[in-house]
N, C-alpha and C positions, 0 to 999 in steps of 0.2 A: 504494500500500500504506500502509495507515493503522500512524501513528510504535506502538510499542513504549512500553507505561505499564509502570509496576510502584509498586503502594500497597502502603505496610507499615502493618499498620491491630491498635495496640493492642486486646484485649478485657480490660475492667477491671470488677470487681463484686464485692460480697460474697461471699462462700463460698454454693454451692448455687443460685445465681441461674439458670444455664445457660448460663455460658459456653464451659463446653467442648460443650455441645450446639449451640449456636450455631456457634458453627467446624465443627465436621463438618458439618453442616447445609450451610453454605455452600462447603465445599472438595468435596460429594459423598460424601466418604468415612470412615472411623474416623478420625482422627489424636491422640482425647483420649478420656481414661480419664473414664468419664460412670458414677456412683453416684450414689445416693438420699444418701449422707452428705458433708458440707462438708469441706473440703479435700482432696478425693480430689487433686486436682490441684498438684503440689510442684515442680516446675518450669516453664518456657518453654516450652511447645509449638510450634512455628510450622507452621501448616498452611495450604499454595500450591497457592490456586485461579486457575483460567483462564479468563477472559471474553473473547474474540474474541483480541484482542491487548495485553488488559492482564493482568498478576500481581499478584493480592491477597496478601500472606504478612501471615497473621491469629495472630497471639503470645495463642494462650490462659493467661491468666496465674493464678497463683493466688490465690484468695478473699484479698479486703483486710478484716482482722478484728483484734480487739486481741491480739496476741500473748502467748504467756506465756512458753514453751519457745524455746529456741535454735531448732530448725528453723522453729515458727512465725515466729519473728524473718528468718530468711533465707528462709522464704515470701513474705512482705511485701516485702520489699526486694526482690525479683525482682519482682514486681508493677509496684512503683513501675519500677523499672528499665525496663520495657518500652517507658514514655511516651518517653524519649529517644530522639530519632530517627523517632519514628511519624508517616506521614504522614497520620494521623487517630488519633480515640480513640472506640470504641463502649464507652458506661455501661451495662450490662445491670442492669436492676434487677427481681428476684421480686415482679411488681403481686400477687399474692393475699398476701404478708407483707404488705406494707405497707396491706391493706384498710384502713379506720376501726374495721372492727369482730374483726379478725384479728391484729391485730398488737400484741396487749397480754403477753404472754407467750411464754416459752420460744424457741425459734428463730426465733420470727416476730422476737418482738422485739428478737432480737440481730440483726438482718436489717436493721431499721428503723436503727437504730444504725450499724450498720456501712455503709450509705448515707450518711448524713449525716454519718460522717465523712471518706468518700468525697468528697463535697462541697464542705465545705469543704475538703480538699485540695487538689483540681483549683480552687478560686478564690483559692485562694494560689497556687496556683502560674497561674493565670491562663490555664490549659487550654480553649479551645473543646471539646466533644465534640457525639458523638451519640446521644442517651438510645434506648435499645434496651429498650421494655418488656414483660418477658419473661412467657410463662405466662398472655397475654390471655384464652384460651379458659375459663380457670379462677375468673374474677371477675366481678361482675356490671358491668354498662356503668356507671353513675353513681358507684362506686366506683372505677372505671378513670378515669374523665373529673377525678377529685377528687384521684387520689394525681398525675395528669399536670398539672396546675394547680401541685400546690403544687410539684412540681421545675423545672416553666418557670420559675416565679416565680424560681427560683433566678438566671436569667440566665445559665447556664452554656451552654445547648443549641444547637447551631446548626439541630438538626434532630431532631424525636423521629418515631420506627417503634412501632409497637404488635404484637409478633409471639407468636407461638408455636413456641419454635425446633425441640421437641420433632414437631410435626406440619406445621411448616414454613411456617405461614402468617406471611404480612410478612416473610421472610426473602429473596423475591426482588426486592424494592422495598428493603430497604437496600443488599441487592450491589449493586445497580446505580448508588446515590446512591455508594457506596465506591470502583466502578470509573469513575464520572464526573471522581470529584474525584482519582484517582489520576496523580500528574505522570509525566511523559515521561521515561524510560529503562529503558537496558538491565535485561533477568528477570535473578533473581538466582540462578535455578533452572532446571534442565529443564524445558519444559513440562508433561512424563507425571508429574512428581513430585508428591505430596502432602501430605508435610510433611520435614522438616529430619533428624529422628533414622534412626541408622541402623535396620538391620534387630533388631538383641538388643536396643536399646533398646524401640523398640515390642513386642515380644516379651515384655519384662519390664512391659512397665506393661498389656497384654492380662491376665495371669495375673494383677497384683495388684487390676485391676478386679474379676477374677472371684473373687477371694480376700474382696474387702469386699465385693460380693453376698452372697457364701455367710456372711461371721463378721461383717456389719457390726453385731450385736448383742453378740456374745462379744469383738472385738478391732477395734474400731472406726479408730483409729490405728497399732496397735502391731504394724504386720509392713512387711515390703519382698522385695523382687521383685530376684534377680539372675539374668542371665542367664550361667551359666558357661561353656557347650559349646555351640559349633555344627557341625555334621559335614556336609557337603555329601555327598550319596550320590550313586552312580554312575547312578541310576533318577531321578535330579532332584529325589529328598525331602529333607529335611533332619531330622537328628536333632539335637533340643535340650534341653540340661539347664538344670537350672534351680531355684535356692536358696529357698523362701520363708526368711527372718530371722524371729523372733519377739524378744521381747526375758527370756522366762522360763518354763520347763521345763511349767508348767500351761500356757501360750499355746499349747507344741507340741502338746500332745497332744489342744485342743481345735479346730488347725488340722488336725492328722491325724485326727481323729473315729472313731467307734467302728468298729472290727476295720478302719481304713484309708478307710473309705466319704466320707467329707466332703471329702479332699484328693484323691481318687479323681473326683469330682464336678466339682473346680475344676480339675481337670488334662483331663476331658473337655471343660469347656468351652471352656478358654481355647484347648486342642488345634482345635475347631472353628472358632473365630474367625480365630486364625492362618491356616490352611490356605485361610478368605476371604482374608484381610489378604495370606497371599505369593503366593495361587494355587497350591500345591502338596500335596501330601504332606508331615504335619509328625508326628512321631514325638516327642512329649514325656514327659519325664519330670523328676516333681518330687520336691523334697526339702525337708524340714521340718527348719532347726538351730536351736537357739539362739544368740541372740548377743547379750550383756547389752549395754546402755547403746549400743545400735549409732546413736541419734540424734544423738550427740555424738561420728563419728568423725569427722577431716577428710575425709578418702578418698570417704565419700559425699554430700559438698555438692559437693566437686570433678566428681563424676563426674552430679551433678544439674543441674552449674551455678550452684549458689548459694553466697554470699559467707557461709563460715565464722565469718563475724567482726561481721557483721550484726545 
């Protein structure tokens, strides 16, 4: 019987590059809240997949970007924080920002930026990784071959993948380099398990995905996801409540949408995905409050995992 690995394998990248699509990608299943806008992702995720008899647990971490706000502040420093301990580092980086001819404004270029200081990071700190470049399908080849030059040149790379994590191409040639180099001991997990958080946790972060889906133009940042109530019923379903936060009275009312419809919408969806996500019968119901200044309570870096003080 072939020994028992277990790799703990950082994913580290700008905001929006596709790291948390990468990680499901690779674990099979949801475990990380995936939108069209940057920093959806606010804590550690860690999502434990299974290869014969190794355990990969992959720490989606959040977009490394110049901070402005306290929570951004303790966004980044979970980030960094992941590198301790990992017994690898996958650099995902957005190849269509970074094109020659793509990447001179707006997000691309904060994309560009936020790479290279990515970069120089991991060579101060003297990081081997592995360049994960992400969104292949989407550039043309001689612009791909141009932006992977200049990051080799870096000398940081032990080993660069060219994937598409979204349609999962190259995604099964890096598990495999991750589960080779994975060292020998005991899982840290159940086999059957997926990732780390309990069950209200992924619950609350289903509903705030489907929350920036629906407002990511009208409240891009400025809501959060609690999960208050879980009712286990005697038929096997579970009835769950559950708080959207806005942080001012217009926010509400344009999370709850005209005669109810919008949060009606986000509460269907996020209801179906659950109901994938436990396999059961899930019975939601949401609520819209206000709660001023909630970015700066202790209570919720605590209950995110991130250092308050960051």
């Amino acid at each position: 019987m072939a020994e028992r690995r277990c790799g703990v394998v950082a994913v580290l990248g700008a905001p929006n590059a596709g790291k948390s699509t990468l990680v499901n990608s690779i674990v099979g299943a949801k475990v990380a809240a995936v939108t069209q806008k940057v920093q959806t992702t606010r804590a550690l995720v860690r999502g434990i997949a299974m290869r014969d008899q190794v355990q990969l647990i992959l720490i989606d971490t959040p977009g490394v970007f110049a901070p402005k706000r306290r929570l951004d502040r303790a966004m980044v420093a979970a980030a960094w924080s992941a590198l301790e301990g990992a017994d690898a580092i996958v650099h995902v980086v957005d190849s269509p920002a970074h094109a020659p001819d793509g990447a001179k404004k707006g997000a691309d270029a904060h994309s560009v930026q936020d790479t290279a200081s990515i970069t120089r990071a991991l060579k101060e700190r003297d990081t081997p990784s592995i360049l994960a470049l992400n969104k292949t399908d989407a550039i043309a080849r001689p612009a791909l071959l141009e932006i992977t030059r200049d990051l080799v040149e870096q000398g940081l790379y032990t080993d660069v993948f060219m994937i598409s994590a979204r349609k999962g191409e190259g995604v099964d040639d890096l598990a495999r380099t991750l589960v080779d180099r994975a060292p020998e001991g005991p899982w840290l997990f159940p086999e059957d398990q997926t990732m780390d958080a309990p069950a209200r946790v992924l619950a609350s972060e289903i509903t705030r995905e489907k929350a920036f889906l629906r407002l990511h133009e009208e409240l891009p940042y400025e809501l959060t996801v609690e999960t208050e109530t879980w009712e286990e019923r005697k038929d096997g379903s579970a009835k769950i409540d559950q708080t959207i936060f806005v942080s001012r009275e217009s926010q509400r009312k344009i999370a709850i949408g005209a005669k109810g419809q919008t949060i009606k919408t986000i509460g269907e969806l996020a209801r179906k995905e659950m109901e994938e996500a436990f396999d059961r019968r899930i019975h939601l119901f949401l609520h819209v409050k206000v709660r001023e200044g909630w970015t700066e309570e202790r209570a919720l870096y605590q209950r995110l995992g991130l250092d308050y003080e960051a």
